[in-house]
N, C-alpha and C positions, 0 to 999 in steps of 0.2 A: 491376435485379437479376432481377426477373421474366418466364421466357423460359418457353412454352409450344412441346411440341413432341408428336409420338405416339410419339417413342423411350420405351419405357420404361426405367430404371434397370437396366445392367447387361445392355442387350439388344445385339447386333448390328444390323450394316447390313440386314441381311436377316431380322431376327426384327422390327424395329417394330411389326409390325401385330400380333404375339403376343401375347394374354390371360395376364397374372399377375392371381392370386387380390387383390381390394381386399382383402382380408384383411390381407394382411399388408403392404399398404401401411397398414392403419389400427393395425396394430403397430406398424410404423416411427414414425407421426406420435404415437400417444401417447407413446411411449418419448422421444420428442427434446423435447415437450413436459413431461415429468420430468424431462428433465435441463436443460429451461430454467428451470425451475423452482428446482431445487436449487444450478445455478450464479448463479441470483439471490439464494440464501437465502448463497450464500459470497462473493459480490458486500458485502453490506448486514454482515456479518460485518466483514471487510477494513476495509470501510468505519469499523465502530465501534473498532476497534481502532487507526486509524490517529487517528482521534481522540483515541482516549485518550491516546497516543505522543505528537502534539502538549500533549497537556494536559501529561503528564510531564517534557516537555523542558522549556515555555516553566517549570514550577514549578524546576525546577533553574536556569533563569536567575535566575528573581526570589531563590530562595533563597539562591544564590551570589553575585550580581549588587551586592547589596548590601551585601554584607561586601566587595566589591572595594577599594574606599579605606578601610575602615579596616586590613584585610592589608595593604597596599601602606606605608600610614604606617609601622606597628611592624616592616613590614620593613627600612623606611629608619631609624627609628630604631636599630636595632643593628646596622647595618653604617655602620659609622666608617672612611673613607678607605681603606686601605690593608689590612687585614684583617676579616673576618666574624669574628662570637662565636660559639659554638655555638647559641646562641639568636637571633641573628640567622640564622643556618642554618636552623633552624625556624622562622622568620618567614617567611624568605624561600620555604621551601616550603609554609609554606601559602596564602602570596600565586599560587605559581604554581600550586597545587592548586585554587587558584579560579579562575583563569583555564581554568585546564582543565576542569573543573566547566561553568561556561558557554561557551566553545566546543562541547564535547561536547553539553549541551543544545540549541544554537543549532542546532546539524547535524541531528540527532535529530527538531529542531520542523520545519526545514526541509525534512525529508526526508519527515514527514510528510504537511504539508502539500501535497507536492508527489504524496503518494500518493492525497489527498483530490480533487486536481484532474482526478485520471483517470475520466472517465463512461464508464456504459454506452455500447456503440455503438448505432446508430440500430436500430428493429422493421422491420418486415415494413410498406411500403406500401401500406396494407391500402384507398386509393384506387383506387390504379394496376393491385392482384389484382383489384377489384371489377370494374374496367375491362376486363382482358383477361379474365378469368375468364368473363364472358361469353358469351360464344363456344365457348367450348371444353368438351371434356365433362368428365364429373365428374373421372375419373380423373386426366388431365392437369393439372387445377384445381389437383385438390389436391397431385399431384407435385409441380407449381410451385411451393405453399405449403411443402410439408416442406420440399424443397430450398433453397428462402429463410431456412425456421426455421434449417436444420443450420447455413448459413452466415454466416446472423447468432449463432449459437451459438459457431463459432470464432471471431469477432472479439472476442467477450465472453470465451470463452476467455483469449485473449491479451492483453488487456487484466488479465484477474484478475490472471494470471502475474507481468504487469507494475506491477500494484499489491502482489500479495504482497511480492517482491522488494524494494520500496521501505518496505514498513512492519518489512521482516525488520532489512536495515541502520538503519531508524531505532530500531528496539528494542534493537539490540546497541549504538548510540549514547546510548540513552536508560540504559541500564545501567550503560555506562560513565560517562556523567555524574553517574548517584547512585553510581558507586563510587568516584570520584574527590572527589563533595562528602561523603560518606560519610568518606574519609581524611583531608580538610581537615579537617575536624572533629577527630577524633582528635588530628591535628598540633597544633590549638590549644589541646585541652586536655592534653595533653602542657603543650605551651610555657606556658599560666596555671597550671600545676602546678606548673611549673620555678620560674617568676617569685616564686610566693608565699612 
């Protein structure tokens, strides 16, 4: 990724050998250094929250998860051959209120998890600058070095992008599973209301 060259940034075929102020090259490199900075600090954010997202799914499996057979029993128990009871209606919806409960968790945890497996892209081969960096005078050194930063910056970029995306769908999944185990609830105390 590291190319030395005497073009400077924004120069012409014929301007190369022209003096810009190091000045505002050493504005350029701190400013990209802030915003490597900041897109780390939203990096490790993503990160925690995509955490928590698995936490909240995989708890809407286990909490759903195990009420599966016994909804499934008392839904079988009131539906008798040929017609459902109304209370078999309510069984039978909160049977599938919990299936939906853990599917929607399962996605939610899945989608996180898969938000969690996105790294950072690789830094600045701070070997290989040492290597050609050598050679070459200050300015160009260091042009090399911003230029690596800025570009290793968009890949971190697009990487964020691509993690936010993933933990955004697993939060409107993670929602929907506690709103759905949220109703199954309700269902079943409806239906031991009716029962009593």
């Amino acid at each position: 990724m590291l190319t030395f060259s005497t073009a400077r940034p924004g120069a012409s075929a014929d301007l190369q050998t022209a003096q810009y102020p190091r000045e505002q090259l050493k504005i350029v490199h701190a400013e990209v250094d802030k915003q490597r900075e900041r897109l780390r600090g939203k990096h490790d954010s993503m990160f925690s929250r995509a955490s928590l997202v698995v936490g909240a799914g995989s708890a809407a499996i286990a909490v759903q998860g195990t009420r599966l057979p016994a909804a499934f029993g008392v839904a079988m128990k009131f539906s008798n051959g040929d017609h459902f009871t109304w209370l078999g209606l309510w069984a039978w919806l909160s049977f599938v209120l919990a299936i939906g409960t853990v599917l929607a968790g399962f996605w939610s945890a899945s989608q996180g998890v898969r938000s969690l497996s996105i790294e950072r892209g690789s830094e600045v081969d701070v070997e290989a600058f040492r290597r050609k960096a050598l050679g070459a005078d200050a300015y160009s050194a260091e042009w090399a070095l911003v230029r690596d930063k800025i570009e290793v910056h968009k890949e971190d970029y697009a990487r964020l992008v691509k993690r936010s995306g993933l933990v955004s769908s697993a939060l409107t999944w993670v929602v929907a599973a506690w709103a759905l185990g949220l109703a199954q609830f309700v269902v079943v105390a409806v239906y031991d209301t009716a029962m009593k």
